[in-house]
MDAnalysis code that builds the backbone (N, CA, C; Angstrom):
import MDAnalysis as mda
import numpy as np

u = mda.Universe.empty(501, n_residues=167, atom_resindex=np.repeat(np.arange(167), 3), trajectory=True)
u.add_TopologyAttr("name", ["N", "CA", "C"] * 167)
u.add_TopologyAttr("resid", np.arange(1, 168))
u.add_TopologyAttr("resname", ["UNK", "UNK", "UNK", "UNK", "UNK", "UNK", "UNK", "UNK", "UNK", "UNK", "UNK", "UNK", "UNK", "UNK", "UNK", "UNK", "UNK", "UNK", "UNK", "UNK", "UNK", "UNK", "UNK", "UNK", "UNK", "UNK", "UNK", "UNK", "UNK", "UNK", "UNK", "UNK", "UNK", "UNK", "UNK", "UNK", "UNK", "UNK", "UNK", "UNK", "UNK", "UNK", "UNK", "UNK", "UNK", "UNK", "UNK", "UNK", "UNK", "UNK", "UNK", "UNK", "UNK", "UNK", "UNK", "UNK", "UNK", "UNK", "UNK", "UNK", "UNK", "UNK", "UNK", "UNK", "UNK", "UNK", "UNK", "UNK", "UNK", "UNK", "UNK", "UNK", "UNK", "UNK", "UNK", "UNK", "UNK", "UNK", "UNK", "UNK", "UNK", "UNK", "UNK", "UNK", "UNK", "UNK", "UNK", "UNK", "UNK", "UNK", "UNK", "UNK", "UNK", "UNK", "UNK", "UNK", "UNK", "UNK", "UNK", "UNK", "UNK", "UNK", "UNK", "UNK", "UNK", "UNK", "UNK", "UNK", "UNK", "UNK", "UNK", "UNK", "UNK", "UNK", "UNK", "UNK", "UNK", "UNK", "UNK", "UNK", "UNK", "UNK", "UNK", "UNK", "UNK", "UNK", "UNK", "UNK", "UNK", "UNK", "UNK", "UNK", "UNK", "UNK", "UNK", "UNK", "UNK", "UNK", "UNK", "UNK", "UNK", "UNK", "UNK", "UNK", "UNK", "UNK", "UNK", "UNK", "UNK", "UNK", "UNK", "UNK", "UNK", "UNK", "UNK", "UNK", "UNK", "UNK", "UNK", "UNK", "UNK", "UNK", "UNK", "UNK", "UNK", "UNK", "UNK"])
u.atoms.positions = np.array([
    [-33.753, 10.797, 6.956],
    [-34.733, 11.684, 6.370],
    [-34.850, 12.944, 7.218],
    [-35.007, 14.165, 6.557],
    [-35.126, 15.408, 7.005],
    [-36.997, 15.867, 6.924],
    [-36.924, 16.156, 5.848],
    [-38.303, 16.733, 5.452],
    [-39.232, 15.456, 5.026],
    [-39.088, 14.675, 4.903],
    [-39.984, 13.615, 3.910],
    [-41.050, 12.398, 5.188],
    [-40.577, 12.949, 6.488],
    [-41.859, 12.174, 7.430],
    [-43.364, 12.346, 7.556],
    [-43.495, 13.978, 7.756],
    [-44.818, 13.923, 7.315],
    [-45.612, 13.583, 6.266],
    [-44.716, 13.730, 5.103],
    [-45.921, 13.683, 3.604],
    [-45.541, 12.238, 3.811],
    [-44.943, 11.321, 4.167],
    [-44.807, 9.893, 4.169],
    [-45.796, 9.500, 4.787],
    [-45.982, 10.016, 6.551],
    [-47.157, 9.832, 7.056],
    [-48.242, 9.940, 6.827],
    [-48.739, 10.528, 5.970],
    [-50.049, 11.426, 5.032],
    [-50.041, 10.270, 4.448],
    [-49.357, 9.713, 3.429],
    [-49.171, 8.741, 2.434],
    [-49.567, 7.324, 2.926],
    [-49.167, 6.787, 4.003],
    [-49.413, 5.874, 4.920],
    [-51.201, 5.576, 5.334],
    [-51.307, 6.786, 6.440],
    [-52.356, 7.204, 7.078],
    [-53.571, 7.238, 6.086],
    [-53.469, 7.946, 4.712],
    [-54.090, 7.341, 3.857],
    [-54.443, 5.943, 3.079],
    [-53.563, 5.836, 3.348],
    [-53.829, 3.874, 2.212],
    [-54.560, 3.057, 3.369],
    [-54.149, 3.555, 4.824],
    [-55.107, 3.247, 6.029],
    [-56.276, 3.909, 5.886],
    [-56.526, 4.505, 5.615],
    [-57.741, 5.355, 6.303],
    [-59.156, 4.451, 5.407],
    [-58.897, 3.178, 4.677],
    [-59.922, 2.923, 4.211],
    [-60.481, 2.029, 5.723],
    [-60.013, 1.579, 6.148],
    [-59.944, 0.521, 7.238],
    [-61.130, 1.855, 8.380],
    [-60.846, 2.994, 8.449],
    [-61.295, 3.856, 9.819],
    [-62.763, 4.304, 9.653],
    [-63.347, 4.073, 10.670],
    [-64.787, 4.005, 11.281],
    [-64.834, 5.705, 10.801],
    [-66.009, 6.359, 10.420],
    [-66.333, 7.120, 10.313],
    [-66.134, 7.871, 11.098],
    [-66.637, 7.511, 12.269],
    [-66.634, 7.970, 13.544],
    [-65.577, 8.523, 13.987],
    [-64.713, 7.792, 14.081],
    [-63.149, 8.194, 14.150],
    [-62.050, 8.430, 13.294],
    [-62.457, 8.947, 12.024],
    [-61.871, 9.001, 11.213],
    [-60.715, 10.681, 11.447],
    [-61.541, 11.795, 11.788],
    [-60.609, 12.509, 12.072],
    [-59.238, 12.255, 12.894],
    [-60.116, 11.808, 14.183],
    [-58.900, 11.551, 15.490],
    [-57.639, 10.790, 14.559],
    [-58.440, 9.601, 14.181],
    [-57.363, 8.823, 13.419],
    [-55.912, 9.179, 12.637],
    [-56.828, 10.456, 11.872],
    [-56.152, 11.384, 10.706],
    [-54.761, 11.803, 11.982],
    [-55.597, 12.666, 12.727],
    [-54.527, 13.424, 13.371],
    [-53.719, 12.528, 14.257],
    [-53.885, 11.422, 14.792],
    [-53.127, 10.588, 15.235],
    [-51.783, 10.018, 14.594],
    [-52.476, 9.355, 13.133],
    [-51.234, 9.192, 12.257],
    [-49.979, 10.105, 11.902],
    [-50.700, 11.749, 11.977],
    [-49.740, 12.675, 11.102],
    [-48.917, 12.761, 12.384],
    [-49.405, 13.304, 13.776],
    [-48.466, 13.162, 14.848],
    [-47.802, 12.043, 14.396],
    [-47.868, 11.201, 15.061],
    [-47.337, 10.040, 14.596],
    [-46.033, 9.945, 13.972],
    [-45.932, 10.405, 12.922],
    [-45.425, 10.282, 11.780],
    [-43.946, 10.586, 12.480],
    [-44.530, 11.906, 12.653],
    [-42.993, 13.132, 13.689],
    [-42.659, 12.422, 14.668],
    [-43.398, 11.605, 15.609],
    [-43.384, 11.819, 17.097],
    [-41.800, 11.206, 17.403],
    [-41.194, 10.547, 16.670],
    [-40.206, 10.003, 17.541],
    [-38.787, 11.220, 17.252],
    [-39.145, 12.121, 16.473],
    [-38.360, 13.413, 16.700],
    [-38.436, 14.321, 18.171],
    [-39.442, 13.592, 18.611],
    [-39.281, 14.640, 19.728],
    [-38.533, 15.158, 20.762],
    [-37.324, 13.708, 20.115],
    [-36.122, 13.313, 21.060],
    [-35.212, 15.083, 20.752],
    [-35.618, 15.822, 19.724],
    [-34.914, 16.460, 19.204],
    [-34.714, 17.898, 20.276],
    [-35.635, 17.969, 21.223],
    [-35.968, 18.693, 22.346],
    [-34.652, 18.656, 23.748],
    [-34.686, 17.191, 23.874],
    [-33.680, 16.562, 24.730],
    [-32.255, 17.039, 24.160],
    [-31.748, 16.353, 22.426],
    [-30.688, 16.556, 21.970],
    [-30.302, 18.585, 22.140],
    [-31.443, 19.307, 21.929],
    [-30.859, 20.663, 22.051],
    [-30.637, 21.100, 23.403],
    [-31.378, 20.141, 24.169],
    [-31.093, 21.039, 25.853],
    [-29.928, 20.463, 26.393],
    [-29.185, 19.138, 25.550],
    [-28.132, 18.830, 26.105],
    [-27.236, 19.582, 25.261],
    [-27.398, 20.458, 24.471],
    [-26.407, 21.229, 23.319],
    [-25.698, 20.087, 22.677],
    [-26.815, 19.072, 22.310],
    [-25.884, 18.688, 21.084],
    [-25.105, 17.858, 21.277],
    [-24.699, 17.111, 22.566],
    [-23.552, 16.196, 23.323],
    [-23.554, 14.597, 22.594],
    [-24.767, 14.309, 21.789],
    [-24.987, 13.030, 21.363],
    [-25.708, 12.821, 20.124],
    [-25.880, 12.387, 19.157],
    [-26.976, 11.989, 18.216],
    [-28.803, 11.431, 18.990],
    [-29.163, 12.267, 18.823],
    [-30.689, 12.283, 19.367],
    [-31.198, 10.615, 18.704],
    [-30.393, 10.276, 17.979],
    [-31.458, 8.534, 17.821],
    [-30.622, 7.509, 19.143],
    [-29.523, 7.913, 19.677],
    [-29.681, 7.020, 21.161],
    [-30.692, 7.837, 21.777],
    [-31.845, 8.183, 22.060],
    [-32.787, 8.497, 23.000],
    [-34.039, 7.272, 22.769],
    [-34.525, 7.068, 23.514],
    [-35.302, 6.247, 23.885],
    [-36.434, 6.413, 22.294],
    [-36.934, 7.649, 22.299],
    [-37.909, 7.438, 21.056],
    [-37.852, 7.640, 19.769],
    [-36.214, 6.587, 19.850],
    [-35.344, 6.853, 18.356],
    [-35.529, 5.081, 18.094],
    [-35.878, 4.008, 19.895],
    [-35.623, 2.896, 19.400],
    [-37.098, 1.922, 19.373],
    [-36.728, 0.784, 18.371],
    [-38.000, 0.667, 17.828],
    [-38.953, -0.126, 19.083],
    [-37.565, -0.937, 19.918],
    [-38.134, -2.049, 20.934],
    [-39.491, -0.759, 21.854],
    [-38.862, 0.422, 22.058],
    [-39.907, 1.071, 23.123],
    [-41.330, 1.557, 22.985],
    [-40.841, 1.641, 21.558],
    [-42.027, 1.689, 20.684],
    [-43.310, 0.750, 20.654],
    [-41.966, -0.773, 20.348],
    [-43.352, -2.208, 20.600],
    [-43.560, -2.320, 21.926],
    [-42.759, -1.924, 22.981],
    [-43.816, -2.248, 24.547],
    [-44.573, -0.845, 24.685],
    [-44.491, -0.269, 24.334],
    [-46.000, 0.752, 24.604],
    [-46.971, 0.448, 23.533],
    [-46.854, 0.033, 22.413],
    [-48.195, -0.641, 21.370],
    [-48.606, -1.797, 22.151],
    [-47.177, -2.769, 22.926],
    [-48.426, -3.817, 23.547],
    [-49.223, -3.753, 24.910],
    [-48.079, -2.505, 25.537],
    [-49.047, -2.616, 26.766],
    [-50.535, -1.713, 26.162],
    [-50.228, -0.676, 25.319],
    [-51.819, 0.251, 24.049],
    [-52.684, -0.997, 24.345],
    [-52.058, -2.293, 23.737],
    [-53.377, -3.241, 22.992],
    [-53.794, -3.942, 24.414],
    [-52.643, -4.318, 25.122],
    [-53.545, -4.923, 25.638],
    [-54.559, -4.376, 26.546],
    [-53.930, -3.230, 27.453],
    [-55.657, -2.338, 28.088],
    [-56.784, -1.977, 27.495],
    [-56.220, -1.618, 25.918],
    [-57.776, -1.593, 25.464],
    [-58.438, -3.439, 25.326],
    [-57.556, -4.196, 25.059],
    [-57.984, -5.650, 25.322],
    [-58.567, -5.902, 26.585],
    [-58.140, -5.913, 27.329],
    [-58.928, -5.980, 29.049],
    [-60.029, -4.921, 28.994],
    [-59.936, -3.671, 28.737],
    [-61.412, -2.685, 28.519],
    [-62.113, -2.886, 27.935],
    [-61.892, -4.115, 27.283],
    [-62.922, -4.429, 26.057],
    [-62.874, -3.444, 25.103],
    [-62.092, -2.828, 24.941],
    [-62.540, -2.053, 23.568],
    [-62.054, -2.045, 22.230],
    [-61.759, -3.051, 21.533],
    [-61.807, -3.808, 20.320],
    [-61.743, -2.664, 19.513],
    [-62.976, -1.808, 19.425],
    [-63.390, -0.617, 18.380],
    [-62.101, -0.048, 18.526],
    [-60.722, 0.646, 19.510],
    [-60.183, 1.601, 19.287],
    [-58.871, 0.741, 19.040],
    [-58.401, -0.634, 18.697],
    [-57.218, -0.784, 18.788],
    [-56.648, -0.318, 17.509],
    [-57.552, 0.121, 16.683],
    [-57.155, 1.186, 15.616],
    [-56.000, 2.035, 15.617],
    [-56.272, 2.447, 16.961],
    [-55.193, 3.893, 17.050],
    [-54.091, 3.522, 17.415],
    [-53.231, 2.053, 18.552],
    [-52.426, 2.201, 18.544],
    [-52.145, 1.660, 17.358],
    [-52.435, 0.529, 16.278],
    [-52.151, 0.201, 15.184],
    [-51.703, 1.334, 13.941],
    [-52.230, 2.201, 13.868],
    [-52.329, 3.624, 12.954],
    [-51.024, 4.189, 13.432],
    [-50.638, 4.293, 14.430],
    [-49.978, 5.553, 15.356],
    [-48.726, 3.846, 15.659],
    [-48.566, 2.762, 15.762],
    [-48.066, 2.347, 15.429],
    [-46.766, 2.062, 13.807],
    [-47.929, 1.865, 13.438],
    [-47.355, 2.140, 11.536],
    [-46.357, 3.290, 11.313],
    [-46.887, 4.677, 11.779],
    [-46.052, 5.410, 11.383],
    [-45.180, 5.644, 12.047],
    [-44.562, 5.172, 13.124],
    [-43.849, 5.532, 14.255],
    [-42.673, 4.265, 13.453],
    [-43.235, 3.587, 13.293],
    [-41.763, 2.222, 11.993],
    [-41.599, 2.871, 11.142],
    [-42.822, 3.432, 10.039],
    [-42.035, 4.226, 9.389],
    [-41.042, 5.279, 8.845],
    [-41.180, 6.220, 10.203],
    [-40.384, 7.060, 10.215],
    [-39.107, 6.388, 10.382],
    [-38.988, 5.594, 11.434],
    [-37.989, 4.342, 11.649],
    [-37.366, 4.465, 10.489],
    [-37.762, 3.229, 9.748],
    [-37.311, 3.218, 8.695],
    [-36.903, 4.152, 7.369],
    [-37.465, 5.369, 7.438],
    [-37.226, 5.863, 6.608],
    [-35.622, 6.426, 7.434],
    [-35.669, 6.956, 8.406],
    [-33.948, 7.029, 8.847],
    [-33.198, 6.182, 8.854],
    [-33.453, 4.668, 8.276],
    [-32.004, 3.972, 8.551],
    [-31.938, 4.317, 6.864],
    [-32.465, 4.839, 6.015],
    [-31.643, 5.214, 4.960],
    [-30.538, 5.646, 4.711],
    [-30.390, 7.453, 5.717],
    [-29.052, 7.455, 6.043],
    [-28.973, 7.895, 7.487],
    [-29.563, 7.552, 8.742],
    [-28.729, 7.720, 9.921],
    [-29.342, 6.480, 10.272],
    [-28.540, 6.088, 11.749],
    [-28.462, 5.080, 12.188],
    [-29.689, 4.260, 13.132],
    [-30.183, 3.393, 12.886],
    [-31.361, 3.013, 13.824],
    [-31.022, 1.983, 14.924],
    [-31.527, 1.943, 15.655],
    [-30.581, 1.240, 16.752],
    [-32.053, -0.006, 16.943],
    [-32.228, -1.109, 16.445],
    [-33.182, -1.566, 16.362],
    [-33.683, -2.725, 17.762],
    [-32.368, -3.077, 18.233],
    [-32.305, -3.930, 19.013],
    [-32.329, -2.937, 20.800],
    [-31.908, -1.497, 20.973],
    [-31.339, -0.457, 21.642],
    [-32.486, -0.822, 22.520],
    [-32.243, -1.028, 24.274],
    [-30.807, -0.565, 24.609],
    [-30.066, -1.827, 25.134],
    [-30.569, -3.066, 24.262],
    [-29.686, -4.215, 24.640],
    [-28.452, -4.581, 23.815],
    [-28.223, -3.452, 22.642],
    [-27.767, -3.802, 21.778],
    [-27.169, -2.157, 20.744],
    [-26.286, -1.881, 20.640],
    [-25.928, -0.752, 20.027],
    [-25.703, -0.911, 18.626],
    [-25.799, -2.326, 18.578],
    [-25.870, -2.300, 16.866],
    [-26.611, -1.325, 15.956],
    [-26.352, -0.780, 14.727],
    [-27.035, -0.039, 13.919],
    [-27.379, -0.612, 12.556],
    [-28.262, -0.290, 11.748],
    [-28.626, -0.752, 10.846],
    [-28.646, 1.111, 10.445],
    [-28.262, 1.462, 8.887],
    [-28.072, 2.388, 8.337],
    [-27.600, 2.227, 7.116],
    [-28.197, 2.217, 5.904],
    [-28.234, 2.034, 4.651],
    [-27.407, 2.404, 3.826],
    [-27.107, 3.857, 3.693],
    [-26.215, 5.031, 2.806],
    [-25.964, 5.677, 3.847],
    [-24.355, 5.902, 3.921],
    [-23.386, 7.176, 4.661],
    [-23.556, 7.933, 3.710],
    [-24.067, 9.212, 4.352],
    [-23.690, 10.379, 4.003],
    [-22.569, 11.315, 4.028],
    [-21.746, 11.290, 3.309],
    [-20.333, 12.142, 3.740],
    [-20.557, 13.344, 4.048],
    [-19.147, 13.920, 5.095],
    [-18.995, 15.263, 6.157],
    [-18.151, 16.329, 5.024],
    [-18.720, 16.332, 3.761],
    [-18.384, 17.135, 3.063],
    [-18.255, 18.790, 3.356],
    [-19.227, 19.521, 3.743],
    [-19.685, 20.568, 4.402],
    [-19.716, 20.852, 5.801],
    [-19.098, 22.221, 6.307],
    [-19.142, 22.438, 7.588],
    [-20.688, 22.624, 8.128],
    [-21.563, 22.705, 7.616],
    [-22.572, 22.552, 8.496],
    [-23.448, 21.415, 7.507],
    [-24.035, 20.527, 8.846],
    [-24.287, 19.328, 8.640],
    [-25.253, 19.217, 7.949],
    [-26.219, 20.230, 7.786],
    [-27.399, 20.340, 6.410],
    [-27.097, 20.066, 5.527],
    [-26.216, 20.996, 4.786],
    [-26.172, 20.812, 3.668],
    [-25.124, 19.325, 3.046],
    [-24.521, 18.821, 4.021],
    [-24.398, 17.374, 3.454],
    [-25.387, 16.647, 3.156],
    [-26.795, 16.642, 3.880],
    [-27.691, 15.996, 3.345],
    [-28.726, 16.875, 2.188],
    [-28.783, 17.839, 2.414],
    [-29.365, 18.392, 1.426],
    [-28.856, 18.032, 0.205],
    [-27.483, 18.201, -0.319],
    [-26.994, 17.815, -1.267],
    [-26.640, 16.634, -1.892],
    [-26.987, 15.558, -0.946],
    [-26.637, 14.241, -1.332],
    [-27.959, 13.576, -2.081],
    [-27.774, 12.863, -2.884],
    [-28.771, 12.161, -3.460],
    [-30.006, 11.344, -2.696],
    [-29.953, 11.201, -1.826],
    [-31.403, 10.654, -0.746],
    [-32.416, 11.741, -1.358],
    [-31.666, 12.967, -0.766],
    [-32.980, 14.162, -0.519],
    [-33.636, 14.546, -1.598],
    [-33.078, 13.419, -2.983],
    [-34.123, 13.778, -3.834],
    [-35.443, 12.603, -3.871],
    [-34.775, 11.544, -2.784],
    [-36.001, 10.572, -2.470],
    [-36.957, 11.525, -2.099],
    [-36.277, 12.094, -0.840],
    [-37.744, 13.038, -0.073],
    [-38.152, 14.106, -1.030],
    [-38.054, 14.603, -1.549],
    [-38.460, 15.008, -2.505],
    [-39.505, 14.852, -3.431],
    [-39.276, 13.454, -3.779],
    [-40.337, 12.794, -4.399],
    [-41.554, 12.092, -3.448],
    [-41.007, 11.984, -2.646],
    [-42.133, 11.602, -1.458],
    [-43.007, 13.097, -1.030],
    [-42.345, 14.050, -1.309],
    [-43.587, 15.349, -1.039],
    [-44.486, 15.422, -2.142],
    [-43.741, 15.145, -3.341],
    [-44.155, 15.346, -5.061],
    [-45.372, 14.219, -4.703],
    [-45.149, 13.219, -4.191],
    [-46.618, 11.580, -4.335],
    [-47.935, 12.183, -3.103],
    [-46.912, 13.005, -2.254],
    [-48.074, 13.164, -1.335],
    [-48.671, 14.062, -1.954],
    [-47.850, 15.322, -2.449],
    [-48.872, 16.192, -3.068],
    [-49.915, 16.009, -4.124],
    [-49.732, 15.429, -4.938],
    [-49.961, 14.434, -6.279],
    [-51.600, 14.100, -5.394],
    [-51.178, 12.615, -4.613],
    [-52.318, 11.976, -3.514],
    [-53.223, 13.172, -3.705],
    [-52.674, 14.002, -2.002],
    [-53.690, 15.114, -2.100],
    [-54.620, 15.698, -2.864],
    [-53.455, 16.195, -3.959],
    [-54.464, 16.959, -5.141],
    [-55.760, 15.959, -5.826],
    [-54.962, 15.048, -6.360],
    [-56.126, 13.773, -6.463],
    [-57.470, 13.765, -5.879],
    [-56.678, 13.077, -4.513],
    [-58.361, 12.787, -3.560],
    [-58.841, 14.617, -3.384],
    [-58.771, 15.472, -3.640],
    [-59.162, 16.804, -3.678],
    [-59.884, 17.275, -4.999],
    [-59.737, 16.526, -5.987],
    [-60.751, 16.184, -7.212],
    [-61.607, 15.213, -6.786],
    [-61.467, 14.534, -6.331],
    [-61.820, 13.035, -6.744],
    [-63.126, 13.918, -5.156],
    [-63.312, 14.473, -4.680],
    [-64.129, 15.064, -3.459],
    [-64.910, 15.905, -3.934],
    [-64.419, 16.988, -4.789],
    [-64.661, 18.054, -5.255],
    [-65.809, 17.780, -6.377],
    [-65.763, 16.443, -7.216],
    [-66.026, 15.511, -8.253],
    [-67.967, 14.675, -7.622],
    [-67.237, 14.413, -6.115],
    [-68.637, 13.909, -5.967],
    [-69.839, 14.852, -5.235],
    [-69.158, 16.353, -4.930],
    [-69.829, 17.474, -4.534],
    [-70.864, 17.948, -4.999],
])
């Protein structure tokens, strides 16, 4: 997936957000939508090395590093006693798989990494085109994401009546 993480995350973060304390309902919000991106951030690393590797071998491409920082998340707030916030790594959890998952559609997820280089990856995209966009742009996925902006927007507009309605 290219474009289709955030409005996925939106999409997510919502069907959650019935579960979130008032109280914390913003933080929450903005937790999830980060979230959503965050394991792109590898994408920082991949440009300062110019490009030498596929940015999903980086550490916050694999899912295992993901689950030991949600458990060491739960368990300090478990020892702090604080029950009320295990919300957030759960929230900020969720979307950090999902994005996951939405890339083994067509690039490779390394699920087991770094004990294991196996990949799980759904649909190859062929090297039709000299620049690597437009192979995916043009391939049939990107009209998944597509439709995943079309549901988020849809959502949005919705709960934006449905607000506007009880005003």
């Amino acid at each position: 997936m290219i474009i289709a993480h955030l409005p996925a995350g939106y999409l997510l973060t919502k069907a959650l957000s019935s579960k979130f304390d008032a109280a914390h309902r913003t933080s929450l919000w903005i937790c999830g939508l980060i979230a959503s991106l965050l394991p792109d951030i590898d994408i920082v690393w991949f440009h300062l090395e110019a490009g030498v590797r596929n940015h999903r071998y980086y550490p916050t491409h694999w899912p295992l590093s993901w689950a030991a920082l949600f458990a060491a998340s739960v368990l300090i707030l478990m020892l702090l006693k604080k029950r009320d916030l295990l919300i957030y790594p759960a929230v900020i959890m969720a979307n950090i798989m999902l994005h996951l998952l939405l890339d083994m559609l067509a690039a490779p997820v390394f699920y087991a990494a770094p004990f294991s280089w196996e990949y799980i990856k759904l649909v190859r995209v062929p090297a039709v085109y000299n620049w690597w966009v437009w192979n995916f742009l043009r391939h049939w996925t990107f009209q998944l994401e597509l439709m995943v902006w079309a549901a988020a927007a849809l959502v949005f507009g919705l709960s934006a009546w449905e607000r506007r309605g009880r005003a």
